[in-house]
C-alpha positions as CSV (number, residue, x, y, z in Angstrom):
1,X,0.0,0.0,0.0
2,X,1.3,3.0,-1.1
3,X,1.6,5.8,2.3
4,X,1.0,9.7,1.9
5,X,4.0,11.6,2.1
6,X,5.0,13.1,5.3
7,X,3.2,16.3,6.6
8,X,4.3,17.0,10.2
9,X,2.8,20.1,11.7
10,X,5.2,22.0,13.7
11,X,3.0,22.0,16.7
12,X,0.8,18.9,17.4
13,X,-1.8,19.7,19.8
14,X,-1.7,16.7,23.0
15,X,-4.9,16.3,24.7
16,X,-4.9,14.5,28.2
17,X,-8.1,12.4,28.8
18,X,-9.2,12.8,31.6
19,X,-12.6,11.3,31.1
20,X,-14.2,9.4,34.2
21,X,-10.9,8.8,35.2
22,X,-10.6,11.1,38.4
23,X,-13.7,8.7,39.8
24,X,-15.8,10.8,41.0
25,X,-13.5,12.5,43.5
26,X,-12.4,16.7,42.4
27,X,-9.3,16.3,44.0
28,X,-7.9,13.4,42.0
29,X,-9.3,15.6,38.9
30,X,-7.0,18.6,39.9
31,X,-4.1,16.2,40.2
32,X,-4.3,15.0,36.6
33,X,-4.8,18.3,35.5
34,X,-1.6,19.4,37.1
35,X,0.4,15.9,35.7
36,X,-1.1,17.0,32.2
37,X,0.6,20.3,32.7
38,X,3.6,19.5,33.6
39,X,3.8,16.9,31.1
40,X,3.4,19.7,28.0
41,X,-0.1,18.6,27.0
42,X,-2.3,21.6,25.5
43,X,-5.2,20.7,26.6
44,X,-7.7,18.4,29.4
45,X,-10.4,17.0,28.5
46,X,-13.6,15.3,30.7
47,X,-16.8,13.6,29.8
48,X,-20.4,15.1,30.7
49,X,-23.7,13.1,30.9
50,X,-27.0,13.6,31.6
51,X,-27.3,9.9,33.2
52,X,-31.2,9.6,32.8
53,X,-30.9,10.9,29.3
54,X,-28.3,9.0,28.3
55,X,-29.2,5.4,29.5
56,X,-32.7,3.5,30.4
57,X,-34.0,3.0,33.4
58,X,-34.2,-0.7,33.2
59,X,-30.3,-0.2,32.6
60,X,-30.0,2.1,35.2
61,X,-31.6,-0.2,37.9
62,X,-29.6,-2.9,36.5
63,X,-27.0,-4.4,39.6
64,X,-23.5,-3.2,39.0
65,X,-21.1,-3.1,42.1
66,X,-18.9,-0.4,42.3
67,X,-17.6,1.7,45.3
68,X,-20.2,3.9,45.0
69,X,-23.3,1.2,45.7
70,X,-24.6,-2.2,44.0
71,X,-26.3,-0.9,40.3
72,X,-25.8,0.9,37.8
73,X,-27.0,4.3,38.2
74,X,-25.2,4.3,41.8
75,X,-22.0,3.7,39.7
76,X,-23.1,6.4,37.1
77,X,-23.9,9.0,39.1
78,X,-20.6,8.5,41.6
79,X,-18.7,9.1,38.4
80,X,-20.3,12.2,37.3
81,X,-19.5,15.7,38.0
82,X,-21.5,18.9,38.6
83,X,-21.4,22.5,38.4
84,X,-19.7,22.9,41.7
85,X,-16.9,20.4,40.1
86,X,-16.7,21.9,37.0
87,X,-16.8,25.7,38.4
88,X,-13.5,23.9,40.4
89,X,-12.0,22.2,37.1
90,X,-12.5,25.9,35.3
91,X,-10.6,27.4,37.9
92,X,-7.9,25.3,38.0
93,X,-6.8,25.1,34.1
94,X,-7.2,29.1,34.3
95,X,-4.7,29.2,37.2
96,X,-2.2,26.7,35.9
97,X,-2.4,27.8,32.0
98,X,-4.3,24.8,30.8
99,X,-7.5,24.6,28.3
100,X,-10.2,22.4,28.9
101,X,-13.2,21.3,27.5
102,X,-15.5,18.1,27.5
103,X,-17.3,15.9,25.4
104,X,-21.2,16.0,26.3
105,X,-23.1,12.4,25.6
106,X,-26.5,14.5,25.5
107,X,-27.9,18.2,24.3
108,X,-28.7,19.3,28.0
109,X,-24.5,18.4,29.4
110,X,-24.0,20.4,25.8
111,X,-26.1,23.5,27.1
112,X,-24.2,23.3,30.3
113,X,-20.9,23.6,28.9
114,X,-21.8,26.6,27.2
115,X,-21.7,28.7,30.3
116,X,-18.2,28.3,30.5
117,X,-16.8,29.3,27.3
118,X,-14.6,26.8,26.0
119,X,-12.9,27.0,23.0
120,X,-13.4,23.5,21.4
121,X,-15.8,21.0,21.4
122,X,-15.4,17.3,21.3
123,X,-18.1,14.4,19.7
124,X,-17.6,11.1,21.1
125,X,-17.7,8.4,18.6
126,X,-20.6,7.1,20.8
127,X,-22.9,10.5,19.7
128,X,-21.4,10.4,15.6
129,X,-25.0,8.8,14.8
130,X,-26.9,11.7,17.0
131,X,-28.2,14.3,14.0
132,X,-29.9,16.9,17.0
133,X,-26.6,17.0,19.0
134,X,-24.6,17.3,15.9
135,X,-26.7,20.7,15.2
136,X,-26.4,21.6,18.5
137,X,-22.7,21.5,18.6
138,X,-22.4,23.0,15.1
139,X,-24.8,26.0,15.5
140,X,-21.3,27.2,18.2
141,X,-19.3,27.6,15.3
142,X,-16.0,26.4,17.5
143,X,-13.3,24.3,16.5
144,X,-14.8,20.3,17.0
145,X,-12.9,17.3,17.3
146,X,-15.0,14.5,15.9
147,X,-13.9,10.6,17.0
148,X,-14.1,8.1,14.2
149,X,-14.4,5.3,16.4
150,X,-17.1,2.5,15.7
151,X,-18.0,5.0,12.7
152,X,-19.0,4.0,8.7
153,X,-17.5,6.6,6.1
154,X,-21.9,6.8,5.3
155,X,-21.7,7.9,9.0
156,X,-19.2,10.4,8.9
157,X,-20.3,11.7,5.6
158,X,-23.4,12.9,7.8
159,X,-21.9,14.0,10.5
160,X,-19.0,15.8,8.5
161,X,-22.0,17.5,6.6
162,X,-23.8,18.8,9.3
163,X,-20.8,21.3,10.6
164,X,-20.1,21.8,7.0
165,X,-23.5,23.3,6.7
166,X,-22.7,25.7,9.8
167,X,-18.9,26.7,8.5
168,X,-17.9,25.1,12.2
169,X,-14.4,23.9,11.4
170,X,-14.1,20.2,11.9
171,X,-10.5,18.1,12.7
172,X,-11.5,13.9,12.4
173,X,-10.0,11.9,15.0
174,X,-9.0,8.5,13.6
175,X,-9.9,6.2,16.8
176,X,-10.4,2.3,17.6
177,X,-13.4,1.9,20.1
178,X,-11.5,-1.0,22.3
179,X,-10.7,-0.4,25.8
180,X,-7.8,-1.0,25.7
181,X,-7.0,-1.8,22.0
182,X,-4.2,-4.3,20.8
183,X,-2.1,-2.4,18.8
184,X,-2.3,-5.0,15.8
185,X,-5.7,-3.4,15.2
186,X,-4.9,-0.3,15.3
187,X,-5.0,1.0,11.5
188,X,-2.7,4.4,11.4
189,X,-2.7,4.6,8.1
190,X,-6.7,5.3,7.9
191,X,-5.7,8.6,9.0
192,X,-4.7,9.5,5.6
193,X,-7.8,7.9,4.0
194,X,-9.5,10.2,6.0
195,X,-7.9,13.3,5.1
196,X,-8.1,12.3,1.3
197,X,-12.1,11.7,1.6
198,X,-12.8,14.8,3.3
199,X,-10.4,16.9,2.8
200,X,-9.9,17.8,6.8
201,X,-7.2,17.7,9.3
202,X,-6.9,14.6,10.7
203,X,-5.6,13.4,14.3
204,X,-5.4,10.8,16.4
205,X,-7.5,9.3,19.8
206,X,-5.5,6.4,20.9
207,X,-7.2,3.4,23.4
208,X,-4.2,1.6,23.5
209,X,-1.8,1.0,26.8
210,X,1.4,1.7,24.7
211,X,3.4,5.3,23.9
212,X,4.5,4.3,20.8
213,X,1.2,4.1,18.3
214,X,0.6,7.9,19.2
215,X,4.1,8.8,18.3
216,X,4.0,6.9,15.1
217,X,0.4,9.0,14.4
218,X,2.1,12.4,14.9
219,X,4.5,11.1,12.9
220,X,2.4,10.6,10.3
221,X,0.5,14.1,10.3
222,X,-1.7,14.0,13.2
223,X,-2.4,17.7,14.3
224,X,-3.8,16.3,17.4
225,X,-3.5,13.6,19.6
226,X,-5.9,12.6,22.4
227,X,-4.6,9.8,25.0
228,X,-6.7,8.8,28.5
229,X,-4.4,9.8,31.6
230,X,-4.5,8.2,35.1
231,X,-2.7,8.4,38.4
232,X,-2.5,4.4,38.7
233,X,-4.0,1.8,35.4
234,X,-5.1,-0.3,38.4
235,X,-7.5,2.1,39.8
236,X,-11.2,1.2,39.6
237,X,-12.3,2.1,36.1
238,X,-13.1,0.5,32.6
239,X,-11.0,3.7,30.7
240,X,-7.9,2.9,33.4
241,X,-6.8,0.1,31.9
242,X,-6.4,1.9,28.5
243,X,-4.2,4.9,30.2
244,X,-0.9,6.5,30.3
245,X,0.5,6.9,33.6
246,X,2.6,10.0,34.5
247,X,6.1,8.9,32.9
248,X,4.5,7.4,30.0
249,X,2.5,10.6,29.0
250,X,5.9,12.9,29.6
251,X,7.3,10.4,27.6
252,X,4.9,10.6,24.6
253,X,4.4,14.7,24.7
254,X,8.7,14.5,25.2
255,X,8.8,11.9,21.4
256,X,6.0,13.8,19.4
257,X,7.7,17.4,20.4
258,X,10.9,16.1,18.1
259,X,9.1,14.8,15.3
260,X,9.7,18.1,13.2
261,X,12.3,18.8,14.5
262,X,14.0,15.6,13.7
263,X,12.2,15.4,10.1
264,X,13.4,18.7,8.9
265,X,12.2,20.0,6.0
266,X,13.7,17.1,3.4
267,X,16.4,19.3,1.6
268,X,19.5,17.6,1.1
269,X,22.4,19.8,2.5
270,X,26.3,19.2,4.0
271,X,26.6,20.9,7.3
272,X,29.7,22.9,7.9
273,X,30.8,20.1,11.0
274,X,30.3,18.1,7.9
275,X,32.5,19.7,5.9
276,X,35.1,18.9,8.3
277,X,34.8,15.5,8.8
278,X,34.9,15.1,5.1
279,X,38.0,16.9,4.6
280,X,39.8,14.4,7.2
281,X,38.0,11.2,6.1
282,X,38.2,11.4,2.3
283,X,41.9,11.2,1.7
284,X,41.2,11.1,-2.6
285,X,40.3,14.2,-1.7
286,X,37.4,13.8,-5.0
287,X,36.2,17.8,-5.0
């Protein structure tokens, strides 16, 4: 298969996941926003759900055990966060020089978000197949990312048109739904199918436990790349699992800042130190 050539952006934009990962608890929240910091990410991002919007009753009153109590809307509604939390989480990134935003699962967490002014909005792959939210989220005219994950090209066709329709700019995030995913399934090179179709930027949401896919994505072009972040993989949690820990996210934001860097810009040249070495090393002397 014959790859794209190489078109690095000078500045890839790292999002840090936070998701459902700080468990309910704002002070576990605050501390991932501070590791995302210090790590060099741009940019946190959480999840916001309405739970009795987004999932039955029957479902809801369905036994789950968690820490929070024995069924499933116990376990929902432990992991979901407020206005108090998010009027905490708002503070925070503004203090320490952070953005954030979320993805909302439902037009009412959409509405909320509003009052806070973000700059970006996020579509779960989960919401791709959700026309009303789309035209929600398009009518704000701000910068989306939109997940591929679990996602037909009829799908995404739709969903593309709808922020076309409202001039709201649109970067695709090629994604895996699999929590976490094995890498042999990962499929970076559909990133570049995707920017030929539509004609969009394209980045990169990675489910995997590794550093190395997301690398290999910037490497390829990806203007952004979104990873889940944890304090500990073996803290309760199904998006835990599927998470970079402290070193490994430095590690990653560290790799993906030298991509350009390291590339260059592809002109062949001799370097004066070069020039040097060659004058010692080639005894024939051939110039």
């Amino acid at each position: 298969m014959q790859i794209a050539s190489f078109d690095v952006p000078q500045h890839v934009f790292v999002i840090a996941e936070i998701g459902i990962n700080h468990n309910g608890e704002i002070e576990i929240a605050k501390r991932l926003i501070d590791m995302a910091m210090r790590c060099g990410c741009d940019a946190v991002k959480f999840q916001k759900r309405s739970i009795d919007i987004v999932y039955t009753k029957e479902m809801l009153d369905s036994p789950r055990e968690s820490p929070w109590g024995a069924t499933q809307r116990a376990q929902k509604e432990g992991l979901e966060f407020g206005k108090a939390e998010y009027d905490e989480i708002d503070r925070q990134c503004r203090q320490r020089g952070i953005e954030w935003f979320a993805s909302a699962w439902d037009i009412p967490s959409q509405l909320f978000l509003r009052d806070y002014g973000l700059k970006r909005n996020k579509i779960a792959s989960a919401m791709v197949t959700h026309p009303e939210f789309l035209e929600v989220v398009a009518e704000e005219k701000k910068p989306v990312f939109l997940s591929t994950g679990m996602c037909t090209y009829e799908e995404i066709d739709r969903a593309v048109a709808v922020f076309g329709k409202q001039g709201c700019p649109v970067t695709l995030m090629h994604a895996v739904s699999e929590y976490p995913a094995p890498e042999e399934i990962l499929n970076i090179a559909c990133m570049h199918a995707l920017r030929e179709r539509y004609g969009l930027p394209v980045g990169y949401s990675g489910h995997e436990a590794s550093v190395s896919p997301s690398v290999i994505a910037a490497a390829h072009g990806a203007v952004a790349i979104e990873r889940h972040v944890t304090l500990d993989r073996a803290m309760y949690g199904s998006d835990q699992s599927a998470s970079l820990e402290e070193a490994g996210l430095r590690d990653m934001v560290a790799m993906i800042r030298k991509i350009a860097m390291v590339l260059g810009d592809g002109e062949k040249r001799i370097t004066v130190k070069e020039e040097g070495v060659a004058s010692k090393l080639r005894y024939w002397n051939p110039r």
